[in-house]
N, C-alpha and C positions, 0 to 999 in steps of 0.2 A: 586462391580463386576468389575473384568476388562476386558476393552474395547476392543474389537476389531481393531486390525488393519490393515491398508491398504495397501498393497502390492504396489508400484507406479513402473509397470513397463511397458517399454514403448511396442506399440505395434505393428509400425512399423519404418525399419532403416530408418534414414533420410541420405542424403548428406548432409557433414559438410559446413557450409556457409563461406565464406572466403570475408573478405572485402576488397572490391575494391578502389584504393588509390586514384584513378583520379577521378571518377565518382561524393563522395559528393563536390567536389571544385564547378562541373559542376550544381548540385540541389540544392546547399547553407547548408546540412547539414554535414559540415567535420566535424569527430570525435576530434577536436581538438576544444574545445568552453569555452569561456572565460563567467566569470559571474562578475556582476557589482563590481568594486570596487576592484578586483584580477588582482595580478600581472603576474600570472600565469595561461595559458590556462589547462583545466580539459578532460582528454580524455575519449572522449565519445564510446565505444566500445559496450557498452553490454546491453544498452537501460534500463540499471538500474538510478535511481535517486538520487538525492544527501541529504543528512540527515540535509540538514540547509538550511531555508529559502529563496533563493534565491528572492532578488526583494520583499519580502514577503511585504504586505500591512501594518504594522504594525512596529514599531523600537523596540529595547530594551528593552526603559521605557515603554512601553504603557501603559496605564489604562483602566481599566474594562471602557466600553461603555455606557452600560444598566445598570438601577437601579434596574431590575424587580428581583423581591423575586421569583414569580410564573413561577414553571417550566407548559407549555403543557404536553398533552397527546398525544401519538401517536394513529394512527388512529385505527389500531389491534397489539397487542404485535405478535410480531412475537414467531411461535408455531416451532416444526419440521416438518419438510417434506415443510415449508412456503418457499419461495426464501427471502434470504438476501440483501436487498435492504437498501445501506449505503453508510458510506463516511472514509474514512481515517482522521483522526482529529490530524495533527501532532504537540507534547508538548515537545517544549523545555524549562523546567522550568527555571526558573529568580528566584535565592534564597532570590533576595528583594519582592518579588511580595509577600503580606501578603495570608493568608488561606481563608481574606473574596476576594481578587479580585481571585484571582484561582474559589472558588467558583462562584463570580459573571459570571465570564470567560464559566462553565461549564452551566451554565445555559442559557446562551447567546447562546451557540451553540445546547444545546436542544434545545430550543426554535426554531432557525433556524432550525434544521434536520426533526423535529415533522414540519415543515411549506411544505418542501418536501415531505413529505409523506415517510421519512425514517422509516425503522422497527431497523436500526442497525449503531451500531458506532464502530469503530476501533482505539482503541489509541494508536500509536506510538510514540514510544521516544526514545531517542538516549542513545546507553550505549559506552562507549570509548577501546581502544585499543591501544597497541605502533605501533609500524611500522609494516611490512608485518609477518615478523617472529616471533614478540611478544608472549610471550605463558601469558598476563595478560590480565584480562578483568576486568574494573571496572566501576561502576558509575564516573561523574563530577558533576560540576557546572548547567548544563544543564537537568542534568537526575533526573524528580523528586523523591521524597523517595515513597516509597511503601505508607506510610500515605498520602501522597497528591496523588497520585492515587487512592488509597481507595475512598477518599471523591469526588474527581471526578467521576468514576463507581458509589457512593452511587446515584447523582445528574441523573445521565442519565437513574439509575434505575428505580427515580423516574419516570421520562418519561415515562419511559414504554420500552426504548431503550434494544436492544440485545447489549450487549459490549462482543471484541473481545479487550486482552494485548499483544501487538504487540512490544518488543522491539528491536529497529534497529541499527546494527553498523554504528557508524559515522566513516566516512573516512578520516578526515581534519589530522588525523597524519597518513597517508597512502601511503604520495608521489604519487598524484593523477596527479599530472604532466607525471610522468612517466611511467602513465597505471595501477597502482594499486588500487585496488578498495577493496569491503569486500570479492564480487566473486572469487578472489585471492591469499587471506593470505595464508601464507606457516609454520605455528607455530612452531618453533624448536623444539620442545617437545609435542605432543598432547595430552600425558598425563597430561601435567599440563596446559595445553587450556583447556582440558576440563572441569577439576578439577575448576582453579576459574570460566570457566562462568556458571557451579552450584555453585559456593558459589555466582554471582552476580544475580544469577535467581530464589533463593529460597525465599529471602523477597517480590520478586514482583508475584512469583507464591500463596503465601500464602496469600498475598495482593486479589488477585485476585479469591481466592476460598473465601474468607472474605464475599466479594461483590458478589459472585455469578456471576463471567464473563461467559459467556454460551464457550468463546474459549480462550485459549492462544496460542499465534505462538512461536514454542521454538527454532527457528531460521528462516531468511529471509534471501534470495539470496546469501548463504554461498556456493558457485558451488564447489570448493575445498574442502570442508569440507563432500561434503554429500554421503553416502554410507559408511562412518567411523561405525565399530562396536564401536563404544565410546558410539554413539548414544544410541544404546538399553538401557546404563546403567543410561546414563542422562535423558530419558524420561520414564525408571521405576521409578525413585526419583521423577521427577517431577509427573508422575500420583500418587502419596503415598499423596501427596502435596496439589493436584489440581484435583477437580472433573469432571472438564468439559469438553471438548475438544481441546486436544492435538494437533497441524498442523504444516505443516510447509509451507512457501510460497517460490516457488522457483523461480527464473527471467526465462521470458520468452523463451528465448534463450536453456538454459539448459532444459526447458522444451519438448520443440521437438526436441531436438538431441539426445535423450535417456533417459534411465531409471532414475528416481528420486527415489533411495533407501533411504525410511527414514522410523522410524519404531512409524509413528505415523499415530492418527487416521481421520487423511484430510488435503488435499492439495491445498493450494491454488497456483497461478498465478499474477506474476506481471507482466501483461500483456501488451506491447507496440509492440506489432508488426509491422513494416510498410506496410506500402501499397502503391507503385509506382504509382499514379494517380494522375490524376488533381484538382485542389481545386473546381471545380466542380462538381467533383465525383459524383453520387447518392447514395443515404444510401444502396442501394441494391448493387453496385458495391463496397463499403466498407463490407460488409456483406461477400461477396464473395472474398473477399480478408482476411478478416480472418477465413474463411474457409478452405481456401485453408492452411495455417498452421498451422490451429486445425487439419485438417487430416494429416497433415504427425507423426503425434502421433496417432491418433485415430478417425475411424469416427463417427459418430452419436450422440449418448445422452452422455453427462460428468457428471453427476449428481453427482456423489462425485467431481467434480471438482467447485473451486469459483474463480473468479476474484476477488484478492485479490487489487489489483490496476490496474485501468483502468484511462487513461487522455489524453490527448492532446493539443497542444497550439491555442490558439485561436488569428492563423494566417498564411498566405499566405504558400503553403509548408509543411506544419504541419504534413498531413499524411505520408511522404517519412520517415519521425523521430518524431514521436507520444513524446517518451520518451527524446525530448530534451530541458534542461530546463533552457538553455543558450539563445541560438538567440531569439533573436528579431527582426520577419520580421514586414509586417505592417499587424495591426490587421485583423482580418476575425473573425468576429463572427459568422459565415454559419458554416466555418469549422468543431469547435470546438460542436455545435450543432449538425449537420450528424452525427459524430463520435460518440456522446454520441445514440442518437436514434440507432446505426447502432451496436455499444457493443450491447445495450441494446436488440435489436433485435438478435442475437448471444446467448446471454445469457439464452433465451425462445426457440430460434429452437433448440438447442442443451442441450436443459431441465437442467440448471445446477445451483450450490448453493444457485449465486446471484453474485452480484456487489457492493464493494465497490471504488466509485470515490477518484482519488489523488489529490489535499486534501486540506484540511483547515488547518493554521496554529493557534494555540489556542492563540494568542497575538492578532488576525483582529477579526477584527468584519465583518463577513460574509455579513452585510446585507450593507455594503458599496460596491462602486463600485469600483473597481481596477483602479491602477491609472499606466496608461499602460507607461509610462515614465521609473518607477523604477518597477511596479509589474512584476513578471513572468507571461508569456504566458497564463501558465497551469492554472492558476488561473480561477474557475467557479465561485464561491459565489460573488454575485452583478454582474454578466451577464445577463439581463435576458433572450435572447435567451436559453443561456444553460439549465438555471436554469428550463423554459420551459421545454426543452426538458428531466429535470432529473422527472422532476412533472409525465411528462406523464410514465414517464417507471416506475414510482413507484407505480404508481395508474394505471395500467394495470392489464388485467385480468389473470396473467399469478401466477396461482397456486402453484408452484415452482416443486422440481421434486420427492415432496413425500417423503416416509420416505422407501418403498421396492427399493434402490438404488442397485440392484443386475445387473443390465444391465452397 
């Protein structure tokens, strides 16, 4: 039968936000942020994140950690109508890495997610592009093959885990110096953009009905792309494909400045919104500060709505630029903790999908602790303030918002 779907339109006008050029020099987060080991600064504009490890706990070669064969069980499989309570688990495949460490790899982070009290996992991976104009979309080196996702989904099913096939444009040939990001592509031709990224989406869509993924996202923060009637015809193919549900996540930003016309059946949020306060804050003063930009879209319950990525760095300044995964101020582990309780709390007053945190890279081993020299900010796994603070929101009594989603 087919699915219903979702109208994403916005429902009240917002003023457009314009960035002020002096002000981040004066807070420490100007849009122009260098990451380790680049010769070129990365402009930070739109609170989106970058598709490669930055700082990530792990190198290239890494090797599998854990010997364990035995995946856990999570605590209840997540049902519908249940809140999504998960992590972003991001796979940049290494085509030397054999099928047994991948597998070893997927197991290691069941294991962790089943230790949080997660019901759900989300796997992103990076599919590639030419420049802004490019009308080619294809796999790399990086992007695993739909068999090695397979047998990763098969591993987290064991679990007992909800999986969501998340795949995301990498930017690194984008001229990211110059302001261009994925939210910007300008395709000479949209017909034939569209054209190959159905031919690079139908091995991992089929992949993913295989395994029984409960979602797939059939694009992430394409802000120029979206409201294209192309759309209808690529998400009819892909529902003939894929039985599950269809989404799409759109950045934050384009979220509250208007309508999200996309002709699928849920929408998620990559959500970094800032919040002007002091590292102090209370969770209840963070609370109210994403409030206050959830309503200029909508007030009250979001319940077709999910936080598709939620994070922040775990340090001084964090909340002014939630989404920045460059600076390195000096750590605050308080910070990064509020922030997590304080989504989390957001995510239960305003009854909605659930929560997936940004993220694990599938090369660490989660249960180490970040090695804040070269690691990124954003990094939770081996915190264990945060990690606390994700335990308790997962293990809350908070029902999710049901399955009559009509409000």
């Amino acid at each position: 039968m087919k699915r219903a779907r979702l109208p994403m339109l916005a429902v009240l006008p917002v003023t457009v936000i314009s960035l002020v050029v002096a002000a981040p020099f004066v807070i420490g987060d100007h849009p122009l942020q260098w990451s380790s080991g680049s010769l070129v600064p990365h402009l930070v504009l739109d609170g989106s994140e970058p598709t490669h490890p930055v700082g990530s706990k792990s190198s290239a070669g890494a090797t599998a950690s854990s010997e364990n064969t035995e995946v856990a069980k999570v605590d209840t499989e997540w049902k519908e109508g249940m809140p999504q309570w998960g992590v972003q688990l991001y796979w940049e495949d290494n085509p030397k890495h054999s099928l047994e460490y991948v597998e070893k790899q997927a197991r290691l982070h069941a294991n962790y997610l089943v230790g949080l009290h997660a019901n759900s996992v989300s796997v992103s991976f990076p599919f590639f592009t030419g420049n802004k104009s490019s009308t080619k979309i294809s796999g790399g080196a990086k992007t695993p093959t739909p068999e090695r996702l397979a047998r990763v989904l098969a591993i987290f099913h064991e679990a007992g885990l909800r999986t969501t096939v998340r795949p995301l444009m990498d930017e690194t040939s984008l001229d990211i110096a110059d302001g261009n990001w994925r939210g910007n592509i300008a395709p000479s031709s949209r017909d034939a953009w569209f054209a190959s990224y159905q031919k690079f989406l139908t091995p991992y869509l089929k992949a993913a009905d295989g395994e029984q993924a409960a979602t797939f996202v059939i694009g992430t923060e394409l802000n120029s792309m979206e409201g294209d009637d192309r759309w209808n015809a690529l998400v009819d193919d892909a529902e003939k494909v894929f039985s599950g549900e269809v989404a799409y996540d759109a950045n934050w930003d384009n979220y509250v400045s208007g309508p999200i016309s996309m002709p699928v059946s849920h929408l998620g949020i990559d959500a970094y919104f800032p919040v002007k306060v002091g590292d102090d804050a209370s969770v209840k003063t963070l609370v109210d500060g994403w409030d206050k930009w959830l309503d200029k879209k909508a007030t009250g319950s979001l319940p077709k709505i999910t936080i598709a990525e939620a994070g922040i760095g775990a340090m001084n300044g964090a909340y002014h630029s939630p989404g920045n995964f460059y600076t390195k101020r000096a750590v605050n582990l308080q910070v990064q903790a509020n922030w997590y309780t304080a989504v989390c709390r957001v995510v239960q007053e305003r009854k909605m999908s659930g929560v997936y945190w940004w993220s694990i890279y599938f090369d660490d081993d989660p249960n180490d602790k970040p090695d804040d020299k070269v690691a990124s900010r954003l990094d939770f796994a081996g915190r264990p303030l945060s990690e606390k603070a994700i335990k308790s929101c997962f293990t809350s009594d908070y029902a999710g918002p049901g399955t009559d989603t009509a409000s």
